[in-house]
mmCIF file of the N, C-alpha and C atoms, coordinates in Angstrom:
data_MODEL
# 
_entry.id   MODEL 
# 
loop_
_atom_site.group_PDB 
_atom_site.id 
_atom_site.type_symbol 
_atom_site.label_atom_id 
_atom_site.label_alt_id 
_atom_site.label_comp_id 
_atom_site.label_asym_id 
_atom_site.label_entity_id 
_atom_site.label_seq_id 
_atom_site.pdbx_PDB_ins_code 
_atom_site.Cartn_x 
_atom_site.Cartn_y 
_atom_site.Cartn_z 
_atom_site.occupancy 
_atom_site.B_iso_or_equiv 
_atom_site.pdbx_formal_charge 
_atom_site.auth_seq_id 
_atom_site.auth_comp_id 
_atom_site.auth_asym_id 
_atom_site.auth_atom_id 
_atom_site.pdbx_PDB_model_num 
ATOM 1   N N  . UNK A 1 1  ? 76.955 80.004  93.801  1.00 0.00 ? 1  UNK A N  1 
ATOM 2   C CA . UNK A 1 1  ? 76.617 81.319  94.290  1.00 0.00 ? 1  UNK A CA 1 
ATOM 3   C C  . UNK A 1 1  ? 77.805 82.247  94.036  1.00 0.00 ? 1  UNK A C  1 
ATOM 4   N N  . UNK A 1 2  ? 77.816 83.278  93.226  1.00 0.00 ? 2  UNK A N  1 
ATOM 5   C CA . UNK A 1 2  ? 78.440 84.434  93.067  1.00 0.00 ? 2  UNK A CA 1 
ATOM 6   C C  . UNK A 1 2  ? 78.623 85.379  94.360  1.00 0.00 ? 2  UNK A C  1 
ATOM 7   N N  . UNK A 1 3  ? 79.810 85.827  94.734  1.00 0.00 ? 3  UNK A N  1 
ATOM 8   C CA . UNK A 1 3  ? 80.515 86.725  95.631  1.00 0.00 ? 3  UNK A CA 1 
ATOM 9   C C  . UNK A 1 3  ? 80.646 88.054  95.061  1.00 0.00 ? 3  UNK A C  1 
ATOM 10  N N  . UNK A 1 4  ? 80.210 88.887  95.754  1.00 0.00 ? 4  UNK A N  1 
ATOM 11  C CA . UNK A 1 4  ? 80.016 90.268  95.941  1.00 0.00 ? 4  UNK A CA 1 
ATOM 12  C C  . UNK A 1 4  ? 81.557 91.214  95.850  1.00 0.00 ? 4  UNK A C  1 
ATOM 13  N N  . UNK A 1 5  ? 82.174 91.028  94.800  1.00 0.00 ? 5  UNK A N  1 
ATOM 14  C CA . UNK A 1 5  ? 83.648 91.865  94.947  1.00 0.00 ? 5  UNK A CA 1 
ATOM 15  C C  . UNK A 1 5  ? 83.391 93.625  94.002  1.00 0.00 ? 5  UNK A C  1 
ATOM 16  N N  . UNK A 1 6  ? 84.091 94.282  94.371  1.00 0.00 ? 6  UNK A N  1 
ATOM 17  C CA . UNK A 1 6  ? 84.284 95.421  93.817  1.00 0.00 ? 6  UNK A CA 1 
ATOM 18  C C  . UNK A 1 6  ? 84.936 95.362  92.488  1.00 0.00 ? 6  UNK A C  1 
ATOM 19  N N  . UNK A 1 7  ? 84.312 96.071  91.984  1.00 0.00 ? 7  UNK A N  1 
ATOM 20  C CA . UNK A 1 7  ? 84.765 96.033  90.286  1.00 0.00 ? 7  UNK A CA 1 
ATOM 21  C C  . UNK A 1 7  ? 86.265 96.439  89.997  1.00 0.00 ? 7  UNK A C  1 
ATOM 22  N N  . UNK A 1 8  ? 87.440 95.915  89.749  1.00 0.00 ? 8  UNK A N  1 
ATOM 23  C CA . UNK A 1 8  ? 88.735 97.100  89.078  1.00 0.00 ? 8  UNK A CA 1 
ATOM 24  C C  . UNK A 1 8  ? 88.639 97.444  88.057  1.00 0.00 ? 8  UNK A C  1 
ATOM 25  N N  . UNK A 1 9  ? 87.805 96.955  87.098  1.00 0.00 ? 9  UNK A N  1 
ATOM 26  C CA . UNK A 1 9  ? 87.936 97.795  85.421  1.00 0.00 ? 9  UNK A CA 1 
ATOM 27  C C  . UNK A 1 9  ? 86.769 98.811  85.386  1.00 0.00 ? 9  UNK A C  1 
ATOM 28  N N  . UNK A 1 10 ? 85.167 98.394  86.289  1.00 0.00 ? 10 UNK A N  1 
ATOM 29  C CA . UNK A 1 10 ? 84.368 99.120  86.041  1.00 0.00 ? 10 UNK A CA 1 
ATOM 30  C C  . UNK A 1 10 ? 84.013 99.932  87.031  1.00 0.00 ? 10 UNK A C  1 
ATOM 31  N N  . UNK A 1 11 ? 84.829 100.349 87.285  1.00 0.00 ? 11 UNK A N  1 
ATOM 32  C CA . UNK A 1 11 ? 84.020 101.770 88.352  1.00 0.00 ? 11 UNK A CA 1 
ATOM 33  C C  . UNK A 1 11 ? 83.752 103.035 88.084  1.00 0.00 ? 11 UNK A C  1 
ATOM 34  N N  . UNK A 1 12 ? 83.641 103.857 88.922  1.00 0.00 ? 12 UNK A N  1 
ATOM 35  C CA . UNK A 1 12 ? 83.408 105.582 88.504  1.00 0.00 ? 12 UNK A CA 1 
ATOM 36  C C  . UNK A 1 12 ? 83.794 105.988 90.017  1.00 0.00 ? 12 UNK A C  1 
ATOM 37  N N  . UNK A 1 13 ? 83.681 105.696 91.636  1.00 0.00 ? 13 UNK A N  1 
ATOM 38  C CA . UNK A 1 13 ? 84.199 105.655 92.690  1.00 0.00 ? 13 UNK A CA 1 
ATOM 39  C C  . UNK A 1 13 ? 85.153 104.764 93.049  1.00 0.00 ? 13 UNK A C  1 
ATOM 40  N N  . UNK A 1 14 ? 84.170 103.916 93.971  1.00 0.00 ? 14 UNK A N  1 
ATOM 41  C CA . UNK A 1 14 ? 85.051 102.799 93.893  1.00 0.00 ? 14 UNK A CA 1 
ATOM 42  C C  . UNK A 1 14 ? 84.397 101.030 93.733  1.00 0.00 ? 14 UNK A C  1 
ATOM 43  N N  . UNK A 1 15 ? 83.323 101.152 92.891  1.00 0.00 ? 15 UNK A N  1 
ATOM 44  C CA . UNK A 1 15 ? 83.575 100.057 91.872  1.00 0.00 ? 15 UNK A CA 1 
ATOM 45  C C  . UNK A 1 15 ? 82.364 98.864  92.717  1.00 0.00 ? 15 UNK A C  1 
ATOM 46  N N  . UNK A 1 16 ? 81.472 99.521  93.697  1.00 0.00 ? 16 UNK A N  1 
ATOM 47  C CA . UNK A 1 16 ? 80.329 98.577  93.834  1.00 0.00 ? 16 UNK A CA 1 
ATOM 48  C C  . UNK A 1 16 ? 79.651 98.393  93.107  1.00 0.00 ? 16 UNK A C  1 
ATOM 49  N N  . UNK A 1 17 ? 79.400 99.388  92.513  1.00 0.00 ? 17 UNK A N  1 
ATOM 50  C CA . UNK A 1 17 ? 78.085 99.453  91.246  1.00 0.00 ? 17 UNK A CA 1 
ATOM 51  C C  . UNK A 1 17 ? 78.414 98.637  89.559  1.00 0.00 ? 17 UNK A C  1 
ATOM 52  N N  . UNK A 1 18 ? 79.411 98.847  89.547  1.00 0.00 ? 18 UNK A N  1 
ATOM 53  C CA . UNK A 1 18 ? 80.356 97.608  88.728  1.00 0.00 ? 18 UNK A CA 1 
ATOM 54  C C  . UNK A 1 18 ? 80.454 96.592  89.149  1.00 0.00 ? 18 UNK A C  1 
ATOM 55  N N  . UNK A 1 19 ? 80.658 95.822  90.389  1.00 0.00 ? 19 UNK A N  1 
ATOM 56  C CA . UNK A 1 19 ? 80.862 94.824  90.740  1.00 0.00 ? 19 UNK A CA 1 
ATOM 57  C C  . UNK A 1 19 ? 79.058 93.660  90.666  1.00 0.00 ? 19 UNK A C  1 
ATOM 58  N N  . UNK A 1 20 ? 77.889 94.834  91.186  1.00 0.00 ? 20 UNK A N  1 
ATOM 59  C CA . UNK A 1 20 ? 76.875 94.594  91.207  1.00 0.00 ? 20 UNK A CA 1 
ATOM 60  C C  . UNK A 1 20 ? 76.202 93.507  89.630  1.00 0.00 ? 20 UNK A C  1 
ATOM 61  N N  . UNK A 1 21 ? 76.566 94.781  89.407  1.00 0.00 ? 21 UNK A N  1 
ATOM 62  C CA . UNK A 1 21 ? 76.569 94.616  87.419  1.00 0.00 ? 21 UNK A CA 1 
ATOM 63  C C  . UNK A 1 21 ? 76.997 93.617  86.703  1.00 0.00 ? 21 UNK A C  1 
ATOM 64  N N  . UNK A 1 22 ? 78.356 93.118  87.330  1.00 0.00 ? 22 UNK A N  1 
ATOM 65  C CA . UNK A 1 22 ? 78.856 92.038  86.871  1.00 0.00 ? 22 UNK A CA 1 
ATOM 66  C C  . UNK A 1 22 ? 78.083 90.940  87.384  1.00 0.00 ? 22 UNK A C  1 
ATOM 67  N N  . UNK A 1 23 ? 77.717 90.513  88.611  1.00 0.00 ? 23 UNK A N  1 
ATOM 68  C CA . UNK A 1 23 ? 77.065 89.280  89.217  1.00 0.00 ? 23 UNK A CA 1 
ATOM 69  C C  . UNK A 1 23 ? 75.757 89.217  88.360  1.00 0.00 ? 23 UNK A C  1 
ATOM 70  N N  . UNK A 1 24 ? 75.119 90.466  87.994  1.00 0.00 ? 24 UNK A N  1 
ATOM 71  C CA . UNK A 1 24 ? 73.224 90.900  87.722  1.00 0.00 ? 24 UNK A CA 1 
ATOM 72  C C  . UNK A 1 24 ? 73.944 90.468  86.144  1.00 0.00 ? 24 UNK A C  1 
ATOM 73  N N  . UNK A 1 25 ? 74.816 90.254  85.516  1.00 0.00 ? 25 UNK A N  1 
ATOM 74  C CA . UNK A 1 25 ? 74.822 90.425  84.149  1.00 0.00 ? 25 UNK A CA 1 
ATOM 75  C C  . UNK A 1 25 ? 73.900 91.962  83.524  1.00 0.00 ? 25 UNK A C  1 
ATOM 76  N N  . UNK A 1 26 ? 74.281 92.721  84.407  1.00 0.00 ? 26 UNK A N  1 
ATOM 77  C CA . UNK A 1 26 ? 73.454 93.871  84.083  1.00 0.00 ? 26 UNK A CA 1 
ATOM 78  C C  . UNK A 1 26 ? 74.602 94.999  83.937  1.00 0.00 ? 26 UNK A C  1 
ATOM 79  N N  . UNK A 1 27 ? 74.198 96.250  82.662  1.00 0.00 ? 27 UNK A N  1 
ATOM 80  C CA . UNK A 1 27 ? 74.755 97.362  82.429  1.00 0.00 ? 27 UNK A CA 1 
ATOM 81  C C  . UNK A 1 27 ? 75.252 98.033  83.896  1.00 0.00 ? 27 UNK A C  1 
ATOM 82  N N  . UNK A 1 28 ? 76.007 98.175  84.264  1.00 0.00 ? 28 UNK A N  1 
ATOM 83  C CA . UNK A 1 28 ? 76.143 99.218  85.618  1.00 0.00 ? 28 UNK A CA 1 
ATOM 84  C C  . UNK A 1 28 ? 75.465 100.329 85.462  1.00 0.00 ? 28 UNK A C  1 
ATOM 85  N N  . UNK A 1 29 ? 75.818 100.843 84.086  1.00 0.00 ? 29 UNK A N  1 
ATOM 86  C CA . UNK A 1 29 ? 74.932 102.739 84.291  1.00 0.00 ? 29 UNK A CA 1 
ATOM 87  C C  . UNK A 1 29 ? 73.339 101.991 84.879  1.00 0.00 ? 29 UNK A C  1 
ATOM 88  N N  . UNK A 1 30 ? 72.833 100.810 84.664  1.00 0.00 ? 30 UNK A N  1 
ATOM 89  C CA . UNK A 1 30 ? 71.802 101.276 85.352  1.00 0.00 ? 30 UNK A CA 1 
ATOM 90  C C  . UNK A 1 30 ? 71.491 100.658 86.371  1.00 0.00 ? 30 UNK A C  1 
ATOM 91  N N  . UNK A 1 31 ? 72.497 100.440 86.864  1.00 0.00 ? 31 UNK A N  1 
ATOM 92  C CA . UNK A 1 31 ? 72.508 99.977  88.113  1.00 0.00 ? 31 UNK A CA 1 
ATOM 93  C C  . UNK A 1 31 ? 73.176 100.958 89.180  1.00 0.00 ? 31 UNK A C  1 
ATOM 94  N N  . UNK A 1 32 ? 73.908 101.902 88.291  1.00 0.00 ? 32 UNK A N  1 
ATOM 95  C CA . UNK A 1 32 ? 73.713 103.669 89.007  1.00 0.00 ? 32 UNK A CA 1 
ATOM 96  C C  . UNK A 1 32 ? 72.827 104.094 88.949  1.00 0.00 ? 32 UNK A C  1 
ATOM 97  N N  . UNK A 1 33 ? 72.032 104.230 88.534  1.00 0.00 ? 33 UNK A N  1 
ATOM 98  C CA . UNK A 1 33 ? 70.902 105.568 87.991  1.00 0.00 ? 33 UNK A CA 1 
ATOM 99  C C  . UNK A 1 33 ? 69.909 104.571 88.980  1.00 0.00 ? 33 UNK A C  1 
ATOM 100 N N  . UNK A 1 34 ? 69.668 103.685 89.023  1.00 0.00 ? 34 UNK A N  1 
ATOM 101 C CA . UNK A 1 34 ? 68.587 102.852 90.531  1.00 0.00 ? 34 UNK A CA 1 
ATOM 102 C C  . UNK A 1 34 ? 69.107 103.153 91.313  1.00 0.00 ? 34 UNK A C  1 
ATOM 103 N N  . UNK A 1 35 ? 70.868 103.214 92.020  1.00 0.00 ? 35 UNK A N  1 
ATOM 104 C CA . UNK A 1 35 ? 71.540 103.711 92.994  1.00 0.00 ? 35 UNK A CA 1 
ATOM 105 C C  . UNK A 1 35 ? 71.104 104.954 93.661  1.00 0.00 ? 35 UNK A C  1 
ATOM 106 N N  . UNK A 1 36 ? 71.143 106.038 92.638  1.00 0.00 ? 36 UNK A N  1 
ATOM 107 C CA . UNK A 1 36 ? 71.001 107.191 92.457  1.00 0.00 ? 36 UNK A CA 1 
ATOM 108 C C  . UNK A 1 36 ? 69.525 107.620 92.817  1.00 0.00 ? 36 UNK A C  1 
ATOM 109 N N  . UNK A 1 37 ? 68.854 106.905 92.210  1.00 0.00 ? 37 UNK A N  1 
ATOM 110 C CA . UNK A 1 37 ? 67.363 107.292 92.473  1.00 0.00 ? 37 UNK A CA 1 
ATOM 111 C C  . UNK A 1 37 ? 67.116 106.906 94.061  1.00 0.00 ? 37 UNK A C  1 
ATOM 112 N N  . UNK A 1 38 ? 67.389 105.843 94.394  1.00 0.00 ? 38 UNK A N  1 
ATOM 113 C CA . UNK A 1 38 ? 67.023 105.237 95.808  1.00 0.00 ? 38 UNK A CA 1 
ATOM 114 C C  . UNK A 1 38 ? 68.219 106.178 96.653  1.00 0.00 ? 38 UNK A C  1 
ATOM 115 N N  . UNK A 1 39 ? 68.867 106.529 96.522  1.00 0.00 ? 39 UNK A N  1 
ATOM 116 C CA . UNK A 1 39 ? 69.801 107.708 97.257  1.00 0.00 ? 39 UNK A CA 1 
ATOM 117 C C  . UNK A 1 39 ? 68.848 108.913 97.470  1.00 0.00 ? 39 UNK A C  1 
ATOM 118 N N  . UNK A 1 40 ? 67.949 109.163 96.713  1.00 0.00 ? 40 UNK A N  1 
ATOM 119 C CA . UNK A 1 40 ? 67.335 110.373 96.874  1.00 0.00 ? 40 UNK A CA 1 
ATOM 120 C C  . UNK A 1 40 ? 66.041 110.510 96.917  1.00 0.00 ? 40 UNK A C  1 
ATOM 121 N N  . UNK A 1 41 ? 66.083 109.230 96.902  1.00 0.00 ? 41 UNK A N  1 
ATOM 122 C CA . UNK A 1 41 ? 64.083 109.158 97.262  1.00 0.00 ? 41 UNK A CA 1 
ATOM 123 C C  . UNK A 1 41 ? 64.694 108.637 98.801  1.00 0.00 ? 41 UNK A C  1 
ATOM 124 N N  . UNK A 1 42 ? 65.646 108.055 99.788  1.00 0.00 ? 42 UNK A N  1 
ATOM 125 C CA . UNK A 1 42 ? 65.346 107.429 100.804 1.00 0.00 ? 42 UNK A CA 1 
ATOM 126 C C  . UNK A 1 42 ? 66.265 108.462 101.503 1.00 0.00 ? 42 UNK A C  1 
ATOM 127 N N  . UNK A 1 43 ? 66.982 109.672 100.840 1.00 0.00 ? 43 UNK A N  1 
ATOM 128 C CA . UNK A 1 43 ? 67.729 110.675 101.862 1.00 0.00 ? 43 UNK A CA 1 
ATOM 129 C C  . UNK A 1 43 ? 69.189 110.106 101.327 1.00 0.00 ? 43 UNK A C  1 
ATOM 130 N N  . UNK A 1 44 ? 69.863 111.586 100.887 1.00 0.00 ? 44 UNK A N  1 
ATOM 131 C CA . UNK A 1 44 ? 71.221 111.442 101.102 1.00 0.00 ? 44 UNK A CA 1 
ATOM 132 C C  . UNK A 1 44 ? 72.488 111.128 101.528 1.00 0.00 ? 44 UNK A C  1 
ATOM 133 N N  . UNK A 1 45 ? 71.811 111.251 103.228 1.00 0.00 ? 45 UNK A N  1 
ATOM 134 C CA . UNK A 1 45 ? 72.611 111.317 103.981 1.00 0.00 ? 45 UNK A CA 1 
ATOM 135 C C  . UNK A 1 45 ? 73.152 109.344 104.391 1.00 0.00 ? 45 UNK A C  1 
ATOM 136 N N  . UNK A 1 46 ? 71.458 108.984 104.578 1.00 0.00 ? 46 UNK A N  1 
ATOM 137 C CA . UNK A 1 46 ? 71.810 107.265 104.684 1.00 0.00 ? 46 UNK A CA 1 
ATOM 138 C C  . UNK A 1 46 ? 72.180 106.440 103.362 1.00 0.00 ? 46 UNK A C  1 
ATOM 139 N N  . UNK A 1 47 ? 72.057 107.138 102.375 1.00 0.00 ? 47 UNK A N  1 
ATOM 140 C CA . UNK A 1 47 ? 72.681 106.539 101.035 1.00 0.00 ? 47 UNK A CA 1 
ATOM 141 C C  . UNK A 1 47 ? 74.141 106.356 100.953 1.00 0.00 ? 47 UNK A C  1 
ATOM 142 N N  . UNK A 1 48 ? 75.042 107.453 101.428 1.00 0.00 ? 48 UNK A N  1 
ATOM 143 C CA . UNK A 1 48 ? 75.928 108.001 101.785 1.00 0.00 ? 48 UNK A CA 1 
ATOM 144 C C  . UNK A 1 48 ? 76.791 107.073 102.853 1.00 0.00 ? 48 UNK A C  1 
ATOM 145 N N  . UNK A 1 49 ? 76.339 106.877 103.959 1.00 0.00 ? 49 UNK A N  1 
ATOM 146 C CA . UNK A 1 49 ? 76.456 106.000 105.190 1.00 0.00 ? 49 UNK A CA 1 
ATOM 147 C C  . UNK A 1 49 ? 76.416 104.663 104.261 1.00 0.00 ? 49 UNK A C  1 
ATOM 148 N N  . UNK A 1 50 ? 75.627 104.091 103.858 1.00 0.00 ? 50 UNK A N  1 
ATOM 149 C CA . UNK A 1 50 ? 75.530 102.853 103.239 1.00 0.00 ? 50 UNK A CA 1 
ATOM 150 C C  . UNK A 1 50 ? 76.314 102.521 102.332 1.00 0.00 ? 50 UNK A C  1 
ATOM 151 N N  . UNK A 1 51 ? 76.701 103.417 101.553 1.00 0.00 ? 51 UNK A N  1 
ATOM 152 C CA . UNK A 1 51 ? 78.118 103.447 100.299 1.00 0.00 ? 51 UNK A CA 1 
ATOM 153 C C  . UNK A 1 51 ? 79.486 103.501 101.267 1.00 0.00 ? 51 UNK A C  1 
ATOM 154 N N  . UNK A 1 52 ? 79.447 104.584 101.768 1.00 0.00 ? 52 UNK A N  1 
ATOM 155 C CA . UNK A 1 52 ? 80.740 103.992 102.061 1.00 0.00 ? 52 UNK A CA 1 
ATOM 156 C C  . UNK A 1 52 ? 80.996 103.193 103.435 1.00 0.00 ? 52 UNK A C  1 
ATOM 157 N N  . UNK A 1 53 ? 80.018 102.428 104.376 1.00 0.00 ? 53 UNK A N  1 
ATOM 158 C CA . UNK A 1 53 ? 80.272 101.027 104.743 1.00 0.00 ? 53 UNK A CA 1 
ATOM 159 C C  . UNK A 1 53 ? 80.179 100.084 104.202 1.00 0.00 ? 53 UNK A C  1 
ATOM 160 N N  . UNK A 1 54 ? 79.843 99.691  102.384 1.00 0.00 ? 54 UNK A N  1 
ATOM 161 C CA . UNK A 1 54 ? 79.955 98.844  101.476 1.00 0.00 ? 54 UNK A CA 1 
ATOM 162 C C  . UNK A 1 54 ? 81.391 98.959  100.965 1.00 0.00 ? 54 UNK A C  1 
ATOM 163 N N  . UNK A 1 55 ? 82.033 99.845  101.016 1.00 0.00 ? 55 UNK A N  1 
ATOM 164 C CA . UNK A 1 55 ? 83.062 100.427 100.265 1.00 0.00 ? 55 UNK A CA 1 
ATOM 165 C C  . UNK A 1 55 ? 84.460 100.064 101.122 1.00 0.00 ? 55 UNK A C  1 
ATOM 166 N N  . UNK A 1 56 ? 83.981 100.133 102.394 1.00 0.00 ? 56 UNK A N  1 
ATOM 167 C CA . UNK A 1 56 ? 84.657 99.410  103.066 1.00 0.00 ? 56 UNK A CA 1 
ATOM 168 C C  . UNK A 1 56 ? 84.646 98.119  103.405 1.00 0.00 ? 56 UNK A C  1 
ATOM 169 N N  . UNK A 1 57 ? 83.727 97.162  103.443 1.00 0.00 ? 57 UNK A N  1 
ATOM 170 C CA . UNK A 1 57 ? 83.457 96.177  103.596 1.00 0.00 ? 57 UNK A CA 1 
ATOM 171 C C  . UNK A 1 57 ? 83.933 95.114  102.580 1.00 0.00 ? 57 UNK A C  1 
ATOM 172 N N  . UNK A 1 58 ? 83.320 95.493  101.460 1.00 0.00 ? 58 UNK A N  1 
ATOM 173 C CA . UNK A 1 58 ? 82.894 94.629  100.438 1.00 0.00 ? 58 UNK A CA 1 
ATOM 174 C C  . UNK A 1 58 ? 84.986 94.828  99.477  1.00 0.00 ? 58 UNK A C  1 
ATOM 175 N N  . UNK A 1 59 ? 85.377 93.629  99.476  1.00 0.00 ? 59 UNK A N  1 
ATOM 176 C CA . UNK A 1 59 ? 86.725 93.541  99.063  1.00 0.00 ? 59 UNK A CA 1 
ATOM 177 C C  . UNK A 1 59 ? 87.206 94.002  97.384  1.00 0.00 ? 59 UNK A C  1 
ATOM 178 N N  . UNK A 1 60 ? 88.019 94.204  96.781  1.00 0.00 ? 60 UNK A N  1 
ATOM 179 C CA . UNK A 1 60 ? 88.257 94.427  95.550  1.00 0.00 ? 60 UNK A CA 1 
ATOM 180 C C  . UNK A 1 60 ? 88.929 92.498  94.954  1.00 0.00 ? 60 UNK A C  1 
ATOM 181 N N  . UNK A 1 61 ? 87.898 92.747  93.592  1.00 0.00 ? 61 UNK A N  1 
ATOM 182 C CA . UNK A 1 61 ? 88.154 91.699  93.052  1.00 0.00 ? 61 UNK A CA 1 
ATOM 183 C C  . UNK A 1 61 ? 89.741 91.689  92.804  1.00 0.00 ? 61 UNK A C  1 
ATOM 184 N N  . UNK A 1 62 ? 89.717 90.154  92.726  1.00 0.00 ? 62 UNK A N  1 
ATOM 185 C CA . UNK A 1 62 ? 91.388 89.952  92.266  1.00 0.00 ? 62 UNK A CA 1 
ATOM 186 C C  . UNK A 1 62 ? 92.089 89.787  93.698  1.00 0.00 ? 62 UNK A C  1 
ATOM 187 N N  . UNK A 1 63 ? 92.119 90.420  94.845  1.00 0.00 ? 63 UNK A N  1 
ATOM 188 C CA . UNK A 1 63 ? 92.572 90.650  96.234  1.00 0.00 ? 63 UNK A CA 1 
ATOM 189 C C  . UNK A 1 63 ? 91.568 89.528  97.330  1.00 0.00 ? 63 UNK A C  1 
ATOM 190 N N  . UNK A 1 64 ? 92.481 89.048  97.972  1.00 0.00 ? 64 UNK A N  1 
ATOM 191 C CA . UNK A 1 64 ? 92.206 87.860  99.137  1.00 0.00 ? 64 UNK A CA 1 
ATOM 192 C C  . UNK A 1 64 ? 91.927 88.057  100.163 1.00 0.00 ? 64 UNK A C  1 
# 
């Protein structure tokens, strides 16, 4: 089972959506642009809330 770390080479913030990407073997851009869409079909504001308590949570690869 693969662990959920934050991306350091692939980010554009701070590197969930890269990190995602890496576990999915999937492109990140589109694993933004699903981000992105579900940010704004389910409201800004809890997209928002949800990013950055992931952002805090979820550790940067490489770091213990």
């Amino acid at each position: 089972m693969k662990k959920l770390f934050r991306s350091k080479t692939n980010k554009k913030i701070a590197g969930i959506c890269g990190g995602i990407g890496e576990i999915t073997n999937t492109d990140p851009t589109i694993i933004r642009l699903i981000v992105l869409v579900l940010g704004l079909v389910t409201g800004v504001v809890p997209f928002l809330i949800g990013y950055l308590i992931a952002w805090w949570i979820v550790p940067v690869a490489g770091q213990n």
